[in-house]
MARNU-478111 format. One record per residue: z, y, x of N, C-alpha, C in turn. Coordinates in nm, 4 decimals. Atoms other than C-alpha are relative to their C-alpha. Example, Ala and Ser with C-alpha at 12.3 -4.5 7.8 and 13.67 -1.06 7.14 Angstrom:
// residues 2
MARTI       n.zz       n.yy       n.xx      ca.zz      ca.yy      ca.xx       c.zz       c.yy       c.xx
MARTI     0.0000    -0.1190     0.0890     0.7800    -0.4500     1.2300     0.0000     0.1200     0.0900
MARTI    -0.0060    -0.1190    -0.0820     0.7140    -0.1060     1.3670     0.0730     0.1090    -0.0770
// end
This chain:
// residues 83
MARTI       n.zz       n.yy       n.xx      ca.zz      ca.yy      ca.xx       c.zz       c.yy       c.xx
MARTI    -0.0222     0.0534     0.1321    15.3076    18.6598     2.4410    -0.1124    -0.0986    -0.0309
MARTI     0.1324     0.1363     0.0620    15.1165    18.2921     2.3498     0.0020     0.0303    -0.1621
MARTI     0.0599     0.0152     0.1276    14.9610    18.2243     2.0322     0.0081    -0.1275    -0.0168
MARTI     0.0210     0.1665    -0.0302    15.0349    17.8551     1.9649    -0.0270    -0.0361    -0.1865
MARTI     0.0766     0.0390     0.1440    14.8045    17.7097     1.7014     0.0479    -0.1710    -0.0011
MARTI    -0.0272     0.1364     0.0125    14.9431    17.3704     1.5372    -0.1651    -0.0861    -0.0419
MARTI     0.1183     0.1037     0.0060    14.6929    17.0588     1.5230    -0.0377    -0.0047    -0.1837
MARTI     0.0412     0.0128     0.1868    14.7062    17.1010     1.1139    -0.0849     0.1298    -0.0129
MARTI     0.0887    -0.1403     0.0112    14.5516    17.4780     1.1540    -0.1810    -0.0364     0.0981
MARTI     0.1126     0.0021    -0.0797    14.2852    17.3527     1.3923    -0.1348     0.0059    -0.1058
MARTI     0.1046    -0.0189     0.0663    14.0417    17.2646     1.1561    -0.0668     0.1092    -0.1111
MARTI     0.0663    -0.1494     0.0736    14.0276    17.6129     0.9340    -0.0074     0.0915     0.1001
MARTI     0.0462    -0.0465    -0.0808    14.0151    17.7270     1.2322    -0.1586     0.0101     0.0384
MARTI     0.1578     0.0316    -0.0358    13.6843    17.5702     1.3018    -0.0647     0.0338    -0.0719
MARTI     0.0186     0.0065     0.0982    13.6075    17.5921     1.0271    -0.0828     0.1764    -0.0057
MARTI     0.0182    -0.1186     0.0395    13.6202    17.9856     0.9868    -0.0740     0.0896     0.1428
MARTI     0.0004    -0.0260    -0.1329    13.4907    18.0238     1.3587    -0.2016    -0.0182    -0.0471
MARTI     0.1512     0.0640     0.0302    13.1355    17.8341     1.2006    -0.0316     0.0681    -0.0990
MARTI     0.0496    -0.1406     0.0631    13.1044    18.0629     0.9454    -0.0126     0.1515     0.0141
MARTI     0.0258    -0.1394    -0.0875    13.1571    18.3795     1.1660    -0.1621     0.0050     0.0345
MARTI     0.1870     0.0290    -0.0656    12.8605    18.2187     1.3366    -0.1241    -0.0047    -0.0576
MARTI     0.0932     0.0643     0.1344    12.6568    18.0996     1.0556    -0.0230     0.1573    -0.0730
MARTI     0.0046    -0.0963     0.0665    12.7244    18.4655     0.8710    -0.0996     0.0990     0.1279
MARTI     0.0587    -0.1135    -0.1390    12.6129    18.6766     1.2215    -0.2115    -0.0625    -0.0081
MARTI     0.1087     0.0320    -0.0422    12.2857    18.4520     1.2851    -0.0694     0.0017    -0.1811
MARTI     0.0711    -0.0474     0.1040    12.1889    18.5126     0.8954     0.0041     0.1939    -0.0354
MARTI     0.0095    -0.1537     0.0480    12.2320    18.9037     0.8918    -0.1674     0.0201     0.1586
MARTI     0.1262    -0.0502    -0.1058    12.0017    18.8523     1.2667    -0.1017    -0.0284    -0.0683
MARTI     0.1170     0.0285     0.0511    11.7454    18.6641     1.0792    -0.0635     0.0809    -0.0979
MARTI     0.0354    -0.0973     0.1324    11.7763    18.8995     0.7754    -0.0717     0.1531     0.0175
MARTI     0.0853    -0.1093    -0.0632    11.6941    19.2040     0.9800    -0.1229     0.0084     0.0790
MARTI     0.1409     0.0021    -0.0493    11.4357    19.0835     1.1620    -0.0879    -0.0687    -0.0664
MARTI     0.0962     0.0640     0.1583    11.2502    18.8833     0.8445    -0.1127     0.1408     0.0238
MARTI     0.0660    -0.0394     0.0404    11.0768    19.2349     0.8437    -0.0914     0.0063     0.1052
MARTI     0.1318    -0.0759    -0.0877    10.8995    19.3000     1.1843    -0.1339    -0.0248    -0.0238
MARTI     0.1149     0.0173     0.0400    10.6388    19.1047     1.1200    -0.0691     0.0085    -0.0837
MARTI     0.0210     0.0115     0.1147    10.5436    19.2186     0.7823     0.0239     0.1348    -0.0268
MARTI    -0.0638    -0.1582    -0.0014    10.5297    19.5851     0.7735    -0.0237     0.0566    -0.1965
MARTI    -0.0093     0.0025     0.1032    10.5807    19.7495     0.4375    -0.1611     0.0343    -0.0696
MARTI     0.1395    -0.0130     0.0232    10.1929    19.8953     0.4588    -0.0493    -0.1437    -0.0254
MARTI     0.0097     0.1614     0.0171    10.1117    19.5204     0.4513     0.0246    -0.0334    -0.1487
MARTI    -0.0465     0.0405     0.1664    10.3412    19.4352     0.1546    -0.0630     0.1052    -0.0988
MARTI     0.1218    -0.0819     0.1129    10.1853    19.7615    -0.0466    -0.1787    -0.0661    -0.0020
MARTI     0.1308     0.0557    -0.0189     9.8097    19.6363     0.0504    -0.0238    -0.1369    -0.1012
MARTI     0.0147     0.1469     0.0933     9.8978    19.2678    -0.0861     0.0648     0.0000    -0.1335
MARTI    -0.0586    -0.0241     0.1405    10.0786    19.3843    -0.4100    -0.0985    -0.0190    -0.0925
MARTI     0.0722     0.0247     0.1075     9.9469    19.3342    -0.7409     0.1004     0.1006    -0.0963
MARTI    -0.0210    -0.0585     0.0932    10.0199    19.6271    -0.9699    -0.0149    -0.0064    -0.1506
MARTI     0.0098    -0.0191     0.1851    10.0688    19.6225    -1.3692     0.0200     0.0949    -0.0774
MARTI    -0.0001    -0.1161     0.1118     9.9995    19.9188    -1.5629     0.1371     0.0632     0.1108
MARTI    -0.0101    -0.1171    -0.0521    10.1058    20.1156    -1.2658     0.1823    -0.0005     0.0042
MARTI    -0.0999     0.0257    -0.0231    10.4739    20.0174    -1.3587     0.0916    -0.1231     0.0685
MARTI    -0.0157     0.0845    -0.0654    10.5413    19.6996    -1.2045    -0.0888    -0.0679     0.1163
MARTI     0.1224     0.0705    -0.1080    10.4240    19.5635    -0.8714     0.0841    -0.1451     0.0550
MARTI    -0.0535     0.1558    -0.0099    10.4767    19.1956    -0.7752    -0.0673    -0.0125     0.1727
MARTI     0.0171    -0.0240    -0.1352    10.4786    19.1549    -0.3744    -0.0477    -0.1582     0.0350
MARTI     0.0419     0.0958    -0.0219    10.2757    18.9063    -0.2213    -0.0147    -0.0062     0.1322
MARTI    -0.1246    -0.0019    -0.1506    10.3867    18.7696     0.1425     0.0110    -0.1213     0.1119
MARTI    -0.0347     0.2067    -0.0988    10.4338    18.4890     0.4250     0.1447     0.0333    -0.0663
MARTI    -0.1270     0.0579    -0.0375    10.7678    18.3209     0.3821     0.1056     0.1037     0.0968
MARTI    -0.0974    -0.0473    -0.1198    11.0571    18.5196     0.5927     0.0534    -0.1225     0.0738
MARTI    -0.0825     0.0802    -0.0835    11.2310    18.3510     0.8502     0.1155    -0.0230    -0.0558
MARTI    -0.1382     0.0178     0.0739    11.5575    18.4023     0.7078    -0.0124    -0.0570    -0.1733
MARTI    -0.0091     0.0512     0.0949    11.4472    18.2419     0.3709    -0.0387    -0.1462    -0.0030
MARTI     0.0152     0.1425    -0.0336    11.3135    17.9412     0.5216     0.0852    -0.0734     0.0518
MARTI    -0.1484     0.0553    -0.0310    11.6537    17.9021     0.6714     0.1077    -0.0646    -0.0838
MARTI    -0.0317     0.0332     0.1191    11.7914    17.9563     0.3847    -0.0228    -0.1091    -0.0968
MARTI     0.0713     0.0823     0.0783    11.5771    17.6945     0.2022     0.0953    -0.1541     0.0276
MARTI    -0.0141     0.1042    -0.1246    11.6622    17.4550     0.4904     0.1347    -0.0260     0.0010
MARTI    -0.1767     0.0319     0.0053    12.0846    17.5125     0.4654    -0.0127    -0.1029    -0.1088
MARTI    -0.0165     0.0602     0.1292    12.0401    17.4129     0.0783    -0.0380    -0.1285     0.0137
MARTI     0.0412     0.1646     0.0568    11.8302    17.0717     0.1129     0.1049    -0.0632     0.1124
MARTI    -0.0750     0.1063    -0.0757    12.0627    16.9544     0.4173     0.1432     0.0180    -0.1035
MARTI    -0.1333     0.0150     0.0818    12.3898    17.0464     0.2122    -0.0203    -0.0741    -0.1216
MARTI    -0.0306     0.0630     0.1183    12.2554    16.8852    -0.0897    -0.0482    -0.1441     0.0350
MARTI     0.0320     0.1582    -0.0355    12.1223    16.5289     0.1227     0.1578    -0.0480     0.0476
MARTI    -0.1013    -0.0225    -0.0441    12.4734    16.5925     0.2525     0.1096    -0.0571    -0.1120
MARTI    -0.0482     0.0458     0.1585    12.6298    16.5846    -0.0855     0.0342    -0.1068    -0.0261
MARTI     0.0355     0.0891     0.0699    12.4640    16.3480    -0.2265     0.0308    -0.1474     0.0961
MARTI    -0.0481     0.1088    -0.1151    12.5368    16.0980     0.0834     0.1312    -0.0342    -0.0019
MARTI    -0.1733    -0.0112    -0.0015    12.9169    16.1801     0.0805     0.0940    -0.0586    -0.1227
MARTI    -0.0787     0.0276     0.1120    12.9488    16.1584    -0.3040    -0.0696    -0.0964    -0.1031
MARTI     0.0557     0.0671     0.0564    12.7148    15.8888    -0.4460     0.0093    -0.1374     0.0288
// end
């Protein structure tokens, strides 16, 4: 039994094939953001307030610098496409 994909489906195809990808390699980055940064670490560099709030102080993760990095190309992207 074939599977025959027409030339009009191709591209949500691709489409949904690059966000499989794109979703997988942000959950890898997201889990490993912590090795290097153990939570003894993040307690040590905290800054406590009256014992009820603590504010975490930190390198950058990997997966947020990625993150950073999707946003300014999608918005030079944008702005190229629609200006």
């Amino acid at each position: 039994m074939s599977i025959e994909v027409s030339q009009a489906q191709m591209p949500s195809l691709i489409l949904l094939f690059v966000l499989l990808v794109t979703v997988f390699i942000a959950i890898y980055f997201g889990v490993k953001s912590g090795d290097k940064y153990s939570v003894e670490d993040s307690e040590s560099d905290a800054v406590s307030f009256a014992g009820e709030i603590k504010e975490g102080e930190g390198p950058m993760t990997t997966f947020l610098k990625i993150g950073y990095l999707v946003i300014i190309v999608w918005a030079v992207v944008y702005l190229v496409l629609y200006l």
